[in-house]
DRENFILO-937478 format. One line per 8 residues: number of its first residue (from 1); their letters; for each residue x, y, z of C-alpha. Coordinates in steps of 0.25 Angstrom, whole numbers, plus 2048, in hexadecimal, padded with zeros to 3 digits. Layout:
BEGIN
NUM = a = X Y Z; ...
END
This chain:
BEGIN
1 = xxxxxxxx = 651 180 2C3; 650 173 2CC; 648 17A 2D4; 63D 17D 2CB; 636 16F 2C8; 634 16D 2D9; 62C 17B 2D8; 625 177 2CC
9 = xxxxxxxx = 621 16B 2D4; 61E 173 2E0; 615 17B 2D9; 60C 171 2D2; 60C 169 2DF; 606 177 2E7; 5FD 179 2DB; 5F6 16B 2DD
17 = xxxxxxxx = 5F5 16D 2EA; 5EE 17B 2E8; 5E3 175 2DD; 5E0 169 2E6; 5DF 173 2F2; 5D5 17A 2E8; 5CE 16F 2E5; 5CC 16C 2F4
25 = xxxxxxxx = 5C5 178 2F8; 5BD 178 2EB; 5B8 169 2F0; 5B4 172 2FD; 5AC 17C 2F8; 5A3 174 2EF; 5A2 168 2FA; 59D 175 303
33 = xxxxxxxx = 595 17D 2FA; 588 176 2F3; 586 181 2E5; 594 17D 2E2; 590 16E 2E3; 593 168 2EE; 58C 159 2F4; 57F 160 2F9
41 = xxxxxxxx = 580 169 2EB; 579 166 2DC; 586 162 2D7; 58A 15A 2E0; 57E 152 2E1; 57D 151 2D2; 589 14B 2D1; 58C 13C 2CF
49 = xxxxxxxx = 595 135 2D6; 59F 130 2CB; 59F 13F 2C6; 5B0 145 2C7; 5B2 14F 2D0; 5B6 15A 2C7; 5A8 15A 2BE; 5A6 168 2BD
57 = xxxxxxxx = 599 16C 2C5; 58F 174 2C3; 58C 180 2CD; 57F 184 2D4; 577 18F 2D2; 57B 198 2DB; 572 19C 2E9; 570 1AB 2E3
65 = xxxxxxxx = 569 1A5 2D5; 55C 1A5 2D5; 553 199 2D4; 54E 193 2C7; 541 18A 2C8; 542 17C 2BE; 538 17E 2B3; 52D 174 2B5
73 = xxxxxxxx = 52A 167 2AE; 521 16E 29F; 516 162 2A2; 516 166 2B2; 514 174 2AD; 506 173 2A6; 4FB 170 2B0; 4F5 163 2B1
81 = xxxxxxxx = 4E8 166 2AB; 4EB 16B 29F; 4F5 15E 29E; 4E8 156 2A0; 4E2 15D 297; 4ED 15D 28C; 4ED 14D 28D; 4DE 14D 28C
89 = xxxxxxxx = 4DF 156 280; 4E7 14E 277; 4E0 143 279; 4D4 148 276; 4DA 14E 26A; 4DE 13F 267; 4CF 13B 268; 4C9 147 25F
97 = xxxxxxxx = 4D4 144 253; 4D0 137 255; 4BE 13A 254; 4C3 142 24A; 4C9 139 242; 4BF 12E 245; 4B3 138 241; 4BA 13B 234
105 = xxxxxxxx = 4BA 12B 232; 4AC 12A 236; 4A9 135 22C; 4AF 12F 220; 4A7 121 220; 49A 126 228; 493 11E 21F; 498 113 224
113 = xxxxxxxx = 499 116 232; 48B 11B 235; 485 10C 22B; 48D 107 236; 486 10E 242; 47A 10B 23C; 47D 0FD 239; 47F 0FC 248
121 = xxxxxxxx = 472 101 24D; 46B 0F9 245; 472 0EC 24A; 470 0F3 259; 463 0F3 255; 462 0E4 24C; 46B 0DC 256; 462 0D8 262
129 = xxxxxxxx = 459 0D3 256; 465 0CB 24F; 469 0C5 260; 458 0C2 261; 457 0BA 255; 464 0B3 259; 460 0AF 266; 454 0AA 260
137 = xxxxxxxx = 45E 09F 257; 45F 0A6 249; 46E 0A5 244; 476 0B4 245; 475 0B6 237; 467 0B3 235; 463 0BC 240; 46A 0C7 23B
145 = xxxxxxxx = 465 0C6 22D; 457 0C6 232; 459 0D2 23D; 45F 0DA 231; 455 0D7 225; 44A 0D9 22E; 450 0E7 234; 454 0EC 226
153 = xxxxxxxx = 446 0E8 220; 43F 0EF 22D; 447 0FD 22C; 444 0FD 21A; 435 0FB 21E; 435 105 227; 43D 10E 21E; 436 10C 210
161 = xxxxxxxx = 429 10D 219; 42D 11C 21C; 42F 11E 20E; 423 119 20A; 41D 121 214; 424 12F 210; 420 12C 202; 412 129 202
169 = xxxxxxxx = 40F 137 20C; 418 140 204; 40C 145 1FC; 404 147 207; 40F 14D 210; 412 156 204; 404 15B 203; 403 15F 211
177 = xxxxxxxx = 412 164 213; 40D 16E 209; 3FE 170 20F; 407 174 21B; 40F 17C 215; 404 184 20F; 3FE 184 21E; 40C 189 223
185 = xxxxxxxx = 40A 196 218; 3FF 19A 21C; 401 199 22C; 40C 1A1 229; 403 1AD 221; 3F9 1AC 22C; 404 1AD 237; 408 1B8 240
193 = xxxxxxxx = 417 1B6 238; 411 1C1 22E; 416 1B6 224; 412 1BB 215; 410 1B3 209; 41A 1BA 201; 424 1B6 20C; 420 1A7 20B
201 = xxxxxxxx = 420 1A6 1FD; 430 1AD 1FD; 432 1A2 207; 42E 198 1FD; 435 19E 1F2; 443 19F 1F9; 440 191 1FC; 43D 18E 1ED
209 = xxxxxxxx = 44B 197 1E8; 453 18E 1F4; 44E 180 1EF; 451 187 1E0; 45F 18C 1E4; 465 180 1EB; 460 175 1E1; 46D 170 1E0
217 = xxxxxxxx = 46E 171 1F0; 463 168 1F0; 467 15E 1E5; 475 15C 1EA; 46D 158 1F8; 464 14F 1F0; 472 147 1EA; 478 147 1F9
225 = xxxxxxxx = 46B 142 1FD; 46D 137 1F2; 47B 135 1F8; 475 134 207; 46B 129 202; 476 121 1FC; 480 123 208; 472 11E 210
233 = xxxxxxxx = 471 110 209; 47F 10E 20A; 47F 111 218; 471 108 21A; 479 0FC 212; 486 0FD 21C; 47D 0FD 227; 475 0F2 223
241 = xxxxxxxx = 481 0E7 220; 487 0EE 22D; 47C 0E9 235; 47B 0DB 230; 48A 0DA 233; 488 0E0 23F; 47C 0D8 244; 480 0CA 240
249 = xxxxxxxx = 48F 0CD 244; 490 0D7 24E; 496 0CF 259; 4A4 0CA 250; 4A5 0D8 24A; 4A4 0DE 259; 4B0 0D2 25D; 4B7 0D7 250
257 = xxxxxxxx = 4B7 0E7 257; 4BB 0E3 264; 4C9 0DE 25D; 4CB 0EB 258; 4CB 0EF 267; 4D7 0EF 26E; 4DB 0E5 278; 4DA 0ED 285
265 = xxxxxxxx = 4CC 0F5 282; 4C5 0E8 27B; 4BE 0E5 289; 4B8 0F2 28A; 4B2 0F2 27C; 4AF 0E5 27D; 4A5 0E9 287; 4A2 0F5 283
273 = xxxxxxxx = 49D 0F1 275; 491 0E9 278; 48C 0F3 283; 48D 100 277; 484 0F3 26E; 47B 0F1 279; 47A 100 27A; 477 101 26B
281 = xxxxxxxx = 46E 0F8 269; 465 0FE 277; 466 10C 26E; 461 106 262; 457 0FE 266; 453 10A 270; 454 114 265; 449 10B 25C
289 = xxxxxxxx = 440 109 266; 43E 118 26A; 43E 11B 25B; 433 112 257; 42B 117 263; 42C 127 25F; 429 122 251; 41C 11A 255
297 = xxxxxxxx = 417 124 25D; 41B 132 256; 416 12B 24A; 40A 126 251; 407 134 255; 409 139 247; 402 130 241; 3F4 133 249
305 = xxxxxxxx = 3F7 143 247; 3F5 141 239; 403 145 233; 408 140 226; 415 136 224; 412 130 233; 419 125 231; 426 12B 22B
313 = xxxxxxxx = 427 134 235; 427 129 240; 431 122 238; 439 12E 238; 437 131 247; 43B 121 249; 44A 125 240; 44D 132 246
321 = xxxxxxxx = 44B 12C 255; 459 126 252; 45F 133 254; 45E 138 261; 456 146 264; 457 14A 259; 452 141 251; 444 143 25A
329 = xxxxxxxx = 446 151 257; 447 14F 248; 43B 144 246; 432 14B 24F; 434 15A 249; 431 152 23A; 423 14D 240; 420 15B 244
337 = xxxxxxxx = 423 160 237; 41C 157 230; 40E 157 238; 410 167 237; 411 169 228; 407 15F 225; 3FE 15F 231; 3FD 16D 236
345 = xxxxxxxx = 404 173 246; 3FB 16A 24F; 3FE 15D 248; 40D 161 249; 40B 164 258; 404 158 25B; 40F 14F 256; 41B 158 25B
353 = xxxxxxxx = 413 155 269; 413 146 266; 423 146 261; 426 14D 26F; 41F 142 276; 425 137 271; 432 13F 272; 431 13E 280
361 = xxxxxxxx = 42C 132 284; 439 12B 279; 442 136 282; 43E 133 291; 436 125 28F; 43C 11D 284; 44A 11F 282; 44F 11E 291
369 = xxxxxxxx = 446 111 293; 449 10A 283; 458 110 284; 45B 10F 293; 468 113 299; 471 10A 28F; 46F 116 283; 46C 122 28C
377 = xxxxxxxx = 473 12D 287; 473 13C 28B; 46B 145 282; 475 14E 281; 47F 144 27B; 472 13E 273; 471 14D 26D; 482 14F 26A
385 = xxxxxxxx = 483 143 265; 477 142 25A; 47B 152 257; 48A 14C 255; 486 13F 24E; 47D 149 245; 488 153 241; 492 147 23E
393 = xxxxxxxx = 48A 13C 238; 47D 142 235; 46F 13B 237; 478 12D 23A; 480 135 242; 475 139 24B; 46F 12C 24A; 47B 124 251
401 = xxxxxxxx = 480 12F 259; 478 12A 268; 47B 11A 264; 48A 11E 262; 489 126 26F; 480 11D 277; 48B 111 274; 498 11A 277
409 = xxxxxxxx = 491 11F 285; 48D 110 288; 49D 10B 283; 4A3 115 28A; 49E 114 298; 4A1 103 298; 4AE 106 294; 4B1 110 29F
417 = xxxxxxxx = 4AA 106 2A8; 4B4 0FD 2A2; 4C0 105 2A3; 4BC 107 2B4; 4B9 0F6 2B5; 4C6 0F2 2AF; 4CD 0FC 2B7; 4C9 0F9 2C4
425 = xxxxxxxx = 4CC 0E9 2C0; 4D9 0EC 2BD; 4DC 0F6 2C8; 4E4 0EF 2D6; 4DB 0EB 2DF; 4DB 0F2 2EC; 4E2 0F1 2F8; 4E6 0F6 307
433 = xxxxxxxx = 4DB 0FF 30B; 4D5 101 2FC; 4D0 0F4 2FD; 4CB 0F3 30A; 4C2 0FE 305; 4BF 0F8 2F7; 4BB 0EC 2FF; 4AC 0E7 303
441 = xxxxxxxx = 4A9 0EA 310; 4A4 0E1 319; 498 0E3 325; 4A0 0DA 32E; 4AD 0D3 332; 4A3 0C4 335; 4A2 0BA 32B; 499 0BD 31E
449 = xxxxxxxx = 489 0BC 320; 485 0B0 31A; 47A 0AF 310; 46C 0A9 312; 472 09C 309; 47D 09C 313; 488 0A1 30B; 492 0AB 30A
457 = xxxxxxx = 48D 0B8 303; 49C 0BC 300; 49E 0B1 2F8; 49D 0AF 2EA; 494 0A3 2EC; 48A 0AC 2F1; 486 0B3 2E3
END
């Protein structure tokens, strides 16, 4: 029995001898082997240098596993032009919610917005009068009362004279619309059309039994007609305070907008604003000049071919030049019509051949030499934008649509030649071999030639 705790004790002293034997060689074969983690293996160059020694590890693949690729990055994945083009698309989405939501304004008060837009295009047209008479020493107010009187006096005359007009022909047009009428029937039986007179006269009774069937139709046009005509007044009242304010106050109530500007872009509109007035007012005044003169002379010419309501027509022919193309179109087919129902297919030829001329010395004389190149306007967008300015706001819509368009085009391309000025002011300058390219050169290494006054041209005295 005394033996037995020195064996005991040789025991446990062989066993530790045996685990840090084992240790040992474990020790080697991971130093010597780099999947079971040793210094040139992932483990081992993962691990920290605080980390304990007996962290458990964990093991490489091994050599005979096959090789998983790393999936990629999602927004590396997707190719770069559909990245561009995502960007770009819910940005423009951001712009078309916001039209949209702008149109729908728009919509809601067009009343009020299209009295404005006229009120500014009568003020483009007024103001060079108001700034005349001031240079000339009449106070502000005083100038503009008597720009605006004498404006609002000019176009009531002008209208009460049209309807003066129309009223005292409407017997005689009458008489010979149904003269014509009568004269068209009986083309039509002499025709090569084989045109019978039971047909006409079903013709005239289907007409009849329409104008009978739709009565109400037609009196619930005649009430929304009422309804235009008092819409119209109110417009023609907001326009004309509009255009006092405007015209004896234009200047502070611009100041007032560029507030509602934001610091960093007010430079840009601040220049940008007078340039889109100075645009306007060129259209304006263009756009009356080249109206009154088709008016003079198409009325002219159908004055001397005898056609009934001359001077309506030319006043008709001087509004509907206000709307670009079309309204030629529109005024010049109404003078056809007319000279044909009451003065026969020769007349109507005659004066469609003087519209035509007139057309086209306004198209290729006049407008490029009264508008010039601050209003020129493609006639493509001309046509787009009265047929869109037409389908959202009707006659007033087609009226303002190559104004508005003529402005953006004019403030658009300052502010892009804005945009290019301020960042090349801001850019570094240039150096090393940049600015020895950016900078003049000279004809010679000498001195710089001297003026006939004996001066330096390169210096500033010089200019």
């Amino acid at each position: 029995m005394s033996k037995l705790p020195g064996w005991l004790g040789q025991l446990g002293a062989e066993l530790s001898r045996l685990s840090e034997r084992l240790d040992e060689r474990r020790a080697e074969t991971e130093a010597d082997d780099p999947l079971l983690g040793g210094p040139s293996g992932p483990v081992a160059a993962g691990a920290g240098k605080d980390e304990p020694a007996h962290v458990d590890k964990v093991p490489a693949p091994p050599s005979y596993a096959p090789t998983v690729a790393a999936r990629p990055d999602p927004v590396a994945a997707i190719p770069w032009g559909m990245r561009v083009a995502a960007e770009a698309g819910w940005r423009l989405l951001v712009l078309a919610g916001t039209l949209w939501v702008l149109m729908r304004v728009i919509s809601a008060v067009q009343l009020v917005v299209l009295a404005f837009v006229a009120a500014l295009l009568v003020t483009a047209l007024l103001q060079p009068t108001v700034a005349r008479l001031r240079r000339h020493g009449l106070p502000r107010g005083l100038a503009t009362a008597v720009t605006a009187i004498s404006g609002f006096v000019i176009m009531g005359l002008v209208g009460w004279f049209v309807v003066w007009q129309v009223m005292d022909n409407i017997d005689t047009l009458s008489d010979k619309v149904t003269k014509g009428i009568d004269d068209l029937k009986n083309w039509l039986l002499d025709s090569p059309f084989h045109v019978t007179d039971k047909q006409i006269n079903d013709i005239a009774k289907n007409l009849s039994d329409t104008v009978g069937t739709n009565t109400e139709a037609i009196t619930t046009a005649g009430l929304q007609g009422v309804t235009v005509v008092v819409e119209f007044m109110t417009g023609a009242l907001l326009a004309m305070f509009s255009t006092l304010f405007l015209l004896y106050d234009g200047a502070r109530i611009w100041q007032w907008v560029l507030k509602l500007v934001p610091a960093q872009a007010r430079p840009g509109v601040a220049g940008a604003g007078p340039r889109a007035w100075r645009t306007l007012t060129a259209y304006v005044r263009g756009t009356v000049i080249v109206a009154l003169i088709d008016a003079i002379f198409i009325g002219l010419g159908i004055y001397f071919l005898n056609v009934p309501m001359a001077v309506p027509l030319a006043v008709f022919i001087f509004l509907f030049a206000f709307i670009p193309l079309v309204g030629a179109v529109v005024s010049g087919a109404l003078a056809v019509v007319v000279a044909l129902v009451t003065e026969g297919v020769f007349t109507a030829l005659m004066v469609l051949a003087v519209v035509l001329a007139v057309q086209q010395i306004e198209g290729h004389v006049l407008q490029p030499f009264i508008l010039g190149r601050a209003v020129r306007v493609h006639p493509l967008a001309v046509v787009l934008s009265v047929a869109a300015g037409g389908m959202i706001a009707g006659i007033g819509g087609a009226v303002v649509a190559v104004p508005l368009v003529a402005v953006t085009n004019t403030v658009v391309g300052y502010l892009r030649s804005y945009g290019q000025e301020e960042s090349r002011r801001h850019s570094p300058p240039p150096h090393g071999a940049t600015a020895l390219d950016a900078a003049p050169a000279r004809a010679s290494a000498g001195p710089p030639e001297r003026s006939e006054k004996g001066g330096d041209e390169s210096s500033p005295d010089a200019s």
